[in-house]
Legacy VTK file of the C-alpha trace (Angstrom):
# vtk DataFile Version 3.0
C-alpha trace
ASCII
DATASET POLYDATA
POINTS 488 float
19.430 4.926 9.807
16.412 7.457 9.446
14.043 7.433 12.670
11.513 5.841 11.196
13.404 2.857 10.187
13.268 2.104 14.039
9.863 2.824 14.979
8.460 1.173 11.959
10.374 -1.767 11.152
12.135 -5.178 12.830
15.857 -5.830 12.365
15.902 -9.749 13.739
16.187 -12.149 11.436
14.074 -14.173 13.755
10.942 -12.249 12.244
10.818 -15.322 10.100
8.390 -18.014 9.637
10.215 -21.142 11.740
9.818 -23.377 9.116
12.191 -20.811 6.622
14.953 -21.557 9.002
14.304 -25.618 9.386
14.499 -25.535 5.352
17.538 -22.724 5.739
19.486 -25.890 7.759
18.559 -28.633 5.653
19.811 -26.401 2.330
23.292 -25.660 4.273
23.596 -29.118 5.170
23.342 -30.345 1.741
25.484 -27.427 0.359
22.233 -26.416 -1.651
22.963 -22.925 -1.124
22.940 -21.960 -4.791
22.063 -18.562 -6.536
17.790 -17.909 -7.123
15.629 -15.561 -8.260
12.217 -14.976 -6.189
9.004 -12.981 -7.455
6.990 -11.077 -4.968
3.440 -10.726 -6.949
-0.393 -10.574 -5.659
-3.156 -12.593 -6.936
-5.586 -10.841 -7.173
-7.412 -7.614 -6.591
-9.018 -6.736 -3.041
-12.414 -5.715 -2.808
-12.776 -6.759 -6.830
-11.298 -3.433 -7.473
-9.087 -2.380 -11.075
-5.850 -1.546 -9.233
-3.969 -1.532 -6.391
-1.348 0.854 -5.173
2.011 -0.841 -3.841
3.318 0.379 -0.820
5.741 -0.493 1.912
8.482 -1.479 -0.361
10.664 1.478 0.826
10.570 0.044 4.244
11.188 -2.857 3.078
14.299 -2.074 1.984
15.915 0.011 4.780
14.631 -3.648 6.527
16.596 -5.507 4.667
19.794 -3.588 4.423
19.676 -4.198 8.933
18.484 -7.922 8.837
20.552 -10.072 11.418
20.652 -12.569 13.834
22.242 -10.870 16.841
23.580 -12.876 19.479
20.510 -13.123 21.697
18.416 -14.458 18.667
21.452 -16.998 18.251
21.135 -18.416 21.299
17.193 -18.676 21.660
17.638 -20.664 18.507
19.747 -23.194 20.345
17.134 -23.713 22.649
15.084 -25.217 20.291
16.890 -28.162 20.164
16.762 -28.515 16.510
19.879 -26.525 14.637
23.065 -27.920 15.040
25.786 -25.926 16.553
27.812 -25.104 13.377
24.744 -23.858 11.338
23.392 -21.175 14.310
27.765 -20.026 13.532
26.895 -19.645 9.931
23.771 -17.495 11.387
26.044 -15.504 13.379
27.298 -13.767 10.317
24.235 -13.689 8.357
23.584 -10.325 6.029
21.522 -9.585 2.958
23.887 -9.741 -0.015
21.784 -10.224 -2.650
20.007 -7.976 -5.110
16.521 -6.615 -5.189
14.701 -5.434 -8.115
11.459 -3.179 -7.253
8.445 -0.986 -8.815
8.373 2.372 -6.751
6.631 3.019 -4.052
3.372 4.678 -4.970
3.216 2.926 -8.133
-0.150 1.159 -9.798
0.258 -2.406 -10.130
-1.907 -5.642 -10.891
-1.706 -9.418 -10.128
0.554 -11.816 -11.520
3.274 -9.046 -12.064
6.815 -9.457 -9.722
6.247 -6.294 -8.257
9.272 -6.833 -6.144
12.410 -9.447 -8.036
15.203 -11.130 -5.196
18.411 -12.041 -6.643
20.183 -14.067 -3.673
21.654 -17.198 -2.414
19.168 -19.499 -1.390
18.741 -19.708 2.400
19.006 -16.038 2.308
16.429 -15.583 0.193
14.396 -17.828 1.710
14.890 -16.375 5.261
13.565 -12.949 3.991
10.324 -13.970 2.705
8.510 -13.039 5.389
9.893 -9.983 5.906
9.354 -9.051 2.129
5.392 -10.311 2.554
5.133 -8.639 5.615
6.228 -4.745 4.713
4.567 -5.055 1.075
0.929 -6.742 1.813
-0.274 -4.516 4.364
1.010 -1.272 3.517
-0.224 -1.889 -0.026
-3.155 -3.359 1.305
-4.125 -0.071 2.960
-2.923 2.628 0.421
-5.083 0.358 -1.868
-8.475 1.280 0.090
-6.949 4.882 0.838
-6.649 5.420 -2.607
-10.068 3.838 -3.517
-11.781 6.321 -0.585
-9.639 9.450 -1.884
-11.146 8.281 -5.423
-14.821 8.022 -4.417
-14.750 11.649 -2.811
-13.701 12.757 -6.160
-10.123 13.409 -4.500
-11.370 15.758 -2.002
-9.646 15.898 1.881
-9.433 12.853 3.589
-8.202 12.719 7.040
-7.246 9.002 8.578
-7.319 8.474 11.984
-7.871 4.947 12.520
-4.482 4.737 15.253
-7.069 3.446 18.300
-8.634 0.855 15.602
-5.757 -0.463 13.891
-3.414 -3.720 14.860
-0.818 -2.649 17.072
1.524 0.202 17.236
3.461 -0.511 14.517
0.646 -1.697 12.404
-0.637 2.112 12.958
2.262 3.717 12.131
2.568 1.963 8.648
-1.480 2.086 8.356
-0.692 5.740 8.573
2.138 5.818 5.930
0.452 3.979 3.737
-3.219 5.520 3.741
-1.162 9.308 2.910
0.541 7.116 -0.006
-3.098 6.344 -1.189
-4.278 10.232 -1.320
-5.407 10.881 2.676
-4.642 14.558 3.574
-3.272 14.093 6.856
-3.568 11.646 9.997
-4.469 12.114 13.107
-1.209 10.223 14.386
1.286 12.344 16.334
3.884 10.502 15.876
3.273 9.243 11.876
3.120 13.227 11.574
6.624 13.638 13.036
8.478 10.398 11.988
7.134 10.574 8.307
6.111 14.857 7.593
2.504 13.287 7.419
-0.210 16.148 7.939
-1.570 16.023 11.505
-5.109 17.133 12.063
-8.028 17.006 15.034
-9.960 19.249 16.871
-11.780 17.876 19.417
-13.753 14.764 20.768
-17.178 14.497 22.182
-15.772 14.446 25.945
-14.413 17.790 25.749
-17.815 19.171 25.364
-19.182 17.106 27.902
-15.939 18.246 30.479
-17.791 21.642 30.172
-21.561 23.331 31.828
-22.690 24.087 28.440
-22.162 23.103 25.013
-21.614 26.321 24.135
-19.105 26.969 26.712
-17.116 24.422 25.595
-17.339 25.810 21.520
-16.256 29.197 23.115
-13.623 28.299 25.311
-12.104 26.050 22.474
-12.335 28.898 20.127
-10.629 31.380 22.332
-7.478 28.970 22.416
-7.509 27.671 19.145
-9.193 30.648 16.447
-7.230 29.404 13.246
-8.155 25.713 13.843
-11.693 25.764 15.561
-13.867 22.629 14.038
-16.949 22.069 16.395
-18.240 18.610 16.465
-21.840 19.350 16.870
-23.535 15.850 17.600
-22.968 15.234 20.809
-26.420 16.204 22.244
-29.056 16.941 19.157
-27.388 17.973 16.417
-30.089 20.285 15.124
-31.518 21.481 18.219
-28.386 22.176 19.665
-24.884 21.435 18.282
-25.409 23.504 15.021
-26.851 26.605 17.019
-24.383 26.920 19.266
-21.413 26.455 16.793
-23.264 29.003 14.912
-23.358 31.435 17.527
-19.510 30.841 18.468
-18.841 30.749 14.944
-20.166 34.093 14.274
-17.996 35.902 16.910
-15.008 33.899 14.803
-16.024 35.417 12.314
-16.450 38.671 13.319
-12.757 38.674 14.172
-11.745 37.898 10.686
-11.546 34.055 11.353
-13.344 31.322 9.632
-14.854 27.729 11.212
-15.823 24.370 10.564
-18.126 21.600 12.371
-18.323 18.104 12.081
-20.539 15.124 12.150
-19.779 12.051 13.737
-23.272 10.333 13.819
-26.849 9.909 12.140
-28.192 10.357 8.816
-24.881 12.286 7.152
-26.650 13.310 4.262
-29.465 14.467 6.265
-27.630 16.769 8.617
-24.951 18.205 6.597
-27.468 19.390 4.025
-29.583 21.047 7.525
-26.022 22.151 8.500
-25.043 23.638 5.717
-28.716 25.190 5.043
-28.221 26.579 8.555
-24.430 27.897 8.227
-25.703 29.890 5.106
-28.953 31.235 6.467
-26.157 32.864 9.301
-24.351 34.410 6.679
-21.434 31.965 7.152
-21.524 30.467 3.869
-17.285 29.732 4.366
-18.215 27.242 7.618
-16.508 23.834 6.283
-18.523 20.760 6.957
-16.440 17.545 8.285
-18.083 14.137 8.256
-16.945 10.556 10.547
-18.575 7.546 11.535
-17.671 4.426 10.197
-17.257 6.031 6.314
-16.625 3.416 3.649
-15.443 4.065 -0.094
-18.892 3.088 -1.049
-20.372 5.601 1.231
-18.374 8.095 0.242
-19.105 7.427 -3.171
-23.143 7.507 -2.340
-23.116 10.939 -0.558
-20.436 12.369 -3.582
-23.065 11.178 -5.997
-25.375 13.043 -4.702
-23.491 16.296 -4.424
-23.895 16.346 -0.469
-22.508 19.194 1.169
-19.363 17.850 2.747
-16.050 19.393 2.630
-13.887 16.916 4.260
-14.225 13.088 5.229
-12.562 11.260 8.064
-11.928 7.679 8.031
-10.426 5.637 10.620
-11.060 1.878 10.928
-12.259 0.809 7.499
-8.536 2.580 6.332
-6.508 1.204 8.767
-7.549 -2.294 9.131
-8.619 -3.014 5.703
-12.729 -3.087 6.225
-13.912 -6.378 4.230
-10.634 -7.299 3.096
-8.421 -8.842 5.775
-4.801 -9.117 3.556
-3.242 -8.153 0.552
-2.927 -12.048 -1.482
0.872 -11.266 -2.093
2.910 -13.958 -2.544
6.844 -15.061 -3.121
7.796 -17.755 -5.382
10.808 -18.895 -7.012
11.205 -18.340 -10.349
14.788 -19.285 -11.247
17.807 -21.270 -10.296
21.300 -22.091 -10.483
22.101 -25.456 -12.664
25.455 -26.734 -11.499
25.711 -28.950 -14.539
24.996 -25.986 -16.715
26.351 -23.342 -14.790
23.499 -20.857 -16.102
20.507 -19.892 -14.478
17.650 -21.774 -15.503
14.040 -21.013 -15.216
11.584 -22.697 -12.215
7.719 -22.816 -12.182
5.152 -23.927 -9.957
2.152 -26.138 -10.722
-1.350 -26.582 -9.340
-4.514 -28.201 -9.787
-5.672 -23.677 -9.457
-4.651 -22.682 -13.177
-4.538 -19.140 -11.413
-1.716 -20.331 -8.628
0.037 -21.638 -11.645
3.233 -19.339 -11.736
4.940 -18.093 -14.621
8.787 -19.139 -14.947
11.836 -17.474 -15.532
13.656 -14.174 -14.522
11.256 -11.733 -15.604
11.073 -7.643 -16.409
7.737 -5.680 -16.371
6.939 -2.874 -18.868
3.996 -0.581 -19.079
2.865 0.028 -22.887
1.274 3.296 -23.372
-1.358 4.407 -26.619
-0.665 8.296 -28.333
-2.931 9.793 -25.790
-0.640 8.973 -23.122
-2.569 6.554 -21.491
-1.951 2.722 -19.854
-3.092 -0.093 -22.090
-1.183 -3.092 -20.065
1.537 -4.512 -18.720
3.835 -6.712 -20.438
5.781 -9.430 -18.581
9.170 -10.741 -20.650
12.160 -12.660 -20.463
15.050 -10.740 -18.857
16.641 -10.832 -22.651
13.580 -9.119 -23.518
13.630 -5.395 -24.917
9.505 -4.028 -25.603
10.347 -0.917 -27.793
7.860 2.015 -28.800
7.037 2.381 -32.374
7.358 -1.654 -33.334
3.743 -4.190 -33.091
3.872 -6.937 -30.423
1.587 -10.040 -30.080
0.934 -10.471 -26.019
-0.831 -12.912 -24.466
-2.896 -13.884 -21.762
-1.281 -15.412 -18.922
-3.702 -18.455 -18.365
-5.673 -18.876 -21.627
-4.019 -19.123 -24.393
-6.124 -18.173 -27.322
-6.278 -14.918 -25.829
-4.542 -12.618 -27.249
-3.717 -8.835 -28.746
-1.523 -6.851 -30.855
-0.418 -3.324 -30.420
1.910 -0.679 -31.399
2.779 1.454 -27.967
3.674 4.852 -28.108
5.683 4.926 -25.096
7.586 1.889 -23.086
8.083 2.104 -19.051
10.533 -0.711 -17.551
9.007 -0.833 -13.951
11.307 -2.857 -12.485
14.453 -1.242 -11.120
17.860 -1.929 -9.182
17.753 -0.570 -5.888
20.170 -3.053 -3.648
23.133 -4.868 -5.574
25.435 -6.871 -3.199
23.745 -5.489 -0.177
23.679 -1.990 -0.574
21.530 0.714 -1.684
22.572 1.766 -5.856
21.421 5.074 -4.867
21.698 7.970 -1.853
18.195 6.905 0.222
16.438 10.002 0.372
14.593 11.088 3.675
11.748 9.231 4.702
9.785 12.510 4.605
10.943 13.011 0.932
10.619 9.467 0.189
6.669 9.384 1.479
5.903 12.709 -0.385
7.681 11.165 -3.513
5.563 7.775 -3.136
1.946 9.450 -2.795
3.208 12.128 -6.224
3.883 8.764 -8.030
0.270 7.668 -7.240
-1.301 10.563 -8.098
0.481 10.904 -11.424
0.262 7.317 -12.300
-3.644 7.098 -11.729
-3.879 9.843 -14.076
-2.548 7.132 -16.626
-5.524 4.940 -16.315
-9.014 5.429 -17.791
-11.886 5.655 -15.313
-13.154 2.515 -16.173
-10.186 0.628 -14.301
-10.820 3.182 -11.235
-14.536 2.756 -10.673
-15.760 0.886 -7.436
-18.427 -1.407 -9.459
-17.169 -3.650 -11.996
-14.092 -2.332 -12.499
-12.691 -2.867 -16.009
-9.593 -5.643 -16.428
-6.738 -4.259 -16.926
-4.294 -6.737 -19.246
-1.530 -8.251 -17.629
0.189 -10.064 -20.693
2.759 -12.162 -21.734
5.360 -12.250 -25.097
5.218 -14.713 -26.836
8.489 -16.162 -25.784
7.365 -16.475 -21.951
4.070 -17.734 -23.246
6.288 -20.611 -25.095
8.524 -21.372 -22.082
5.220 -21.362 -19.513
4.086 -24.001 -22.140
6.642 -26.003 -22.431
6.588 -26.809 -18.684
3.188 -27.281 -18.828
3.423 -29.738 -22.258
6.412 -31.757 -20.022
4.303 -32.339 -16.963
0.969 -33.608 -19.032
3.642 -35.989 -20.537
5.158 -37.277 -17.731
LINES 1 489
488 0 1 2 3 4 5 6 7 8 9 10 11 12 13 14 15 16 17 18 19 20 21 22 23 24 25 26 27 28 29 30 31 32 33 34 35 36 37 38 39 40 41 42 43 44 45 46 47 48 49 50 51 52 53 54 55 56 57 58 59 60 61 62 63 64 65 66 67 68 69 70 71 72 73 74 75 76 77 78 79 80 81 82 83 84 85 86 87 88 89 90 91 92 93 94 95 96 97 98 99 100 101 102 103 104 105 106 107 108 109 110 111 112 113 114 115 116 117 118 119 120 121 122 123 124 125 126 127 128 129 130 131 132 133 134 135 136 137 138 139 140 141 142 143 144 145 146 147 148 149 150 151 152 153 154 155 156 157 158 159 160 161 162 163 164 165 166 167 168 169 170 171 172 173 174 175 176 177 178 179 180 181 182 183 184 185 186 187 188 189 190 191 192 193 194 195 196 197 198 199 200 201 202 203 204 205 206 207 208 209 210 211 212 213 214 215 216 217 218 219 220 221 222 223 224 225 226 227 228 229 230 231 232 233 234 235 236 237 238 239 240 241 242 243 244 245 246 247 248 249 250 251 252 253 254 255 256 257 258 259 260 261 262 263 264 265 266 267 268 269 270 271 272 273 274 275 276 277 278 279 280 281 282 283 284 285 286 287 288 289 290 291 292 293 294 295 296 297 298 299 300 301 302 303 304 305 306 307 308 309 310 311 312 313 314 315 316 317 318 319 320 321 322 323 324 325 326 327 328 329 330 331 332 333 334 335 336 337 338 339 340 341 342 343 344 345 346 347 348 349 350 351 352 353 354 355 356 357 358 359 360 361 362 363 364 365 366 367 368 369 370 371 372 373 374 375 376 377 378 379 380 381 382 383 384 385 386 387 388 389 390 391 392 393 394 395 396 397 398 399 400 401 402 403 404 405 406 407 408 409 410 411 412 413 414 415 416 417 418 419 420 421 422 423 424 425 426 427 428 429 430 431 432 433 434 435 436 437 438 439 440 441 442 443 444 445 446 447 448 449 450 451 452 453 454 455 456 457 458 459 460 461 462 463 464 465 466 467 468 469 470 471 472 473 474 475 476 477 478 479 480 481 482 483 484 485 486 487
């Protein structure tokens, strides 16, 4: 398996909730270990943004393809005191054999959708929920705000390095995968740079120039080593009295040489000092100085100091990227959607209810297709029975997925299935290409599909709603569950 696979990812089987494996025994032991379908979908947007990028589904996958119970795992289990003896044997040879239906990494999606569709026996789908929840909520959680960061500095650089702020080893590593998915330049994370071909980047921190007499000293001495990568952070005394005149002055005998510079800001009033900065830089005849800004940066401060054409070059963000700022968790979820009917011998459609309309789910094995208008652009996504075809060139009536009443026609120009086959019986339908490729390929798809979108679905304040609709035929069968329970 690629490198990353075992870095980034758990193979046990007991990286389950405990409760999926009490329900995995009582299914066994009542030979309810029938065929299912499963939805992964989200609820709703974080930070009451228009989209959200999905991410972590590639992992996912290389996850499940390894998922076992070895014999170590076997035997804790029997310590519980709770499995009998001849179910922890049918653990012994447990495996993924199912299918799994997924959008592509890097992909725009929106709640309600199955962004990722499990075809499986039941306790195996059941004993992979959490895996599934696990890989897709947080990566997708944090390309999500990368993307919505990348967005607000009008797609300039953006370097993450939130490693010493993020949960945990691994949850840097896939904080670090996922924020390059969602448009950051590079990462300050050795080790995401060499597992996943991620950008690395960093100068310098403010103890280096204290380790040295002078302030300038220490600008020198790092320019000397490093003259095609020197970035002075110039706020570790007085920026203005100090830090910017001494960068200047090593900067100058860069430049001199042939070699250009940049300084950064870590503190204070950013819009402040990077205009002085940059006033300062140009009055020294170094108008090609880059100015890099830190400190705590938010999309919505990013957004403030674009807006008003601040002179920044380059934007680092570290713990509001990596550990999701005001939003704790993605709200994915996995439900099932379908089962086996012995007495039918078909697969029949499942739904769950609430007294929360919106936790209502909708029923039945479902595909997802993006409709697109002459111009090229996204107009919604259509969720349809598996028997389903949405063609280009013929008028549909959709629906919405709660209220009824609401409704629209339209003729699309272009129809994009979004779900696809990527494990049938276990195994990968397709060579896996490198983790390196795959990451590169992810963050392309993002790019391109954001182009899809009008602004209004992009902007950080009252986003516009994107439709997530139904055909009519869904709409029918969600209704006719409903129209049974009211009458029971």
């Amino acid at each position: 398996m690629p490198e990353a696979f075992d870095a980034t990812c758990i193979s046990s089987a007991l990286f389950t909730d405990f409760y999926e494996l009490t329900m995995a025994q009582g299914y066994w032991k009542e030979d309810m270990n029938q065929r299912v379908v499963f939805d992964m979908f989200f609820r709703r947007q974080p930070w009451d943004g228009g989209f959200s990028v999905l991410a972590g589904n590639e992992t996912l996958l290389d996850a499940l393809t390894q998922f076992h119970f070895s014999e170590a795992d076997i035997d804790y289990l029997s310590t519980q005191k709770i499995f009998d003896a001849e179910f922890l044997d049918y653990l012994k040879d447990f495996a993924f054999h199912g299918d799994v239906y997924t959008m592509d990494e890097g992909s725009i999606i929106f709640p309600q959708e199955p962004i990722v569709r499990i075809h499986a026996n039941l306790i195996e789908a059941q004993i992979i929920e959490g895996l599934i929840l696990n890989h897709i909520n947080f990566q997708s959680l944090i390309a999500t705000k990368a993307a919505r960061v990348w967005l607000a500095s009008n797609k300039g650089s953006l370097m993450e390095f939130g490693l010493r702020r993020a949960q945990g080893p691994n949850g840097a590593l896939c904080a670090s995968r996922a924020a390059y998915i969602g448009g950051a330049t590079g990462t300050s994370n050795t080790l995401a740079g060499k597992l996943f071909g991620i950008p690395v980047m960093g100068t310098m921190a403010h103890s280096w120039i204290m380790s040295f007499p002078s302030e300038l000293e220490a600008f020198r001495t790092y320019a000397n080593i490093y003259r095609e990568h020197s970035v002075f952070l110039i706020d570790t005394y007085d920026t203005l009295k100090s830090g910017i005149k001494n960068a200047i002055i090593a900067g100058k005998e860069l430049a001199e040489q042939g070699r250009n510079f940049g300084v950064r800001l870590d503190s204070g009033d950013i819009a402040y000092l990077s205009t002085e900065v940059r006033k300062a830089l140009d009055n020294a005849g170094l108008p090609h100085a880059k100015i890099s800004v830190s400190n705590e940066l938010t999309e919505d401060i990013v957004s403030t100091l674009t807006a008003q054409n601040v002179p920044i070059d380059s934007w680092g963000v570290g713990t509001h990227m990596v550990t999701g700022g005001t939003e704790s968790s993605f709200t994915g979820v996995y439900k099932l959607a379908a089962r086996h009917d012995k007495a039918t011998d078909s697969m029949i459609p499942a739904m769950k209810f609430s007294d929360n309309p919106a936790k209502t789910t909708n029923p039945g094995i479902k595909n997802v297709f993006r409709i697109y208008d002459e111009h090229g652009m996204a107009k919604a996504d259509i969720l349809a029975l598996e028997d389903e075809e949405i063609a280009a060139g013929k008028t549909y009536r959709f629906y919405h997925p709660m209220i009824d009443y609401r409704q629209f026609s339209f003729t699309a120009s272009a129809v994009e299935p979004l779900l696809k086959k990527r494990i049938a019986n276990g195994m990968f339908t397709r060579d896996r290409k490198s983790d390196k490729e795959q990451l590169h390929a992810s963050r392309s798809l993002m790019e391109r599909q954001l182009k899809t979108f009008d602004e209004s679905y992009k902007r950080l304040l009252n986003p516009h709603i994107y439709k997530v609709s139904l055909t009519e035929k869904l709409k029918n069968l969600k209704l006719s569950f409903i129209n049974a329970q009211i009458t029971r």
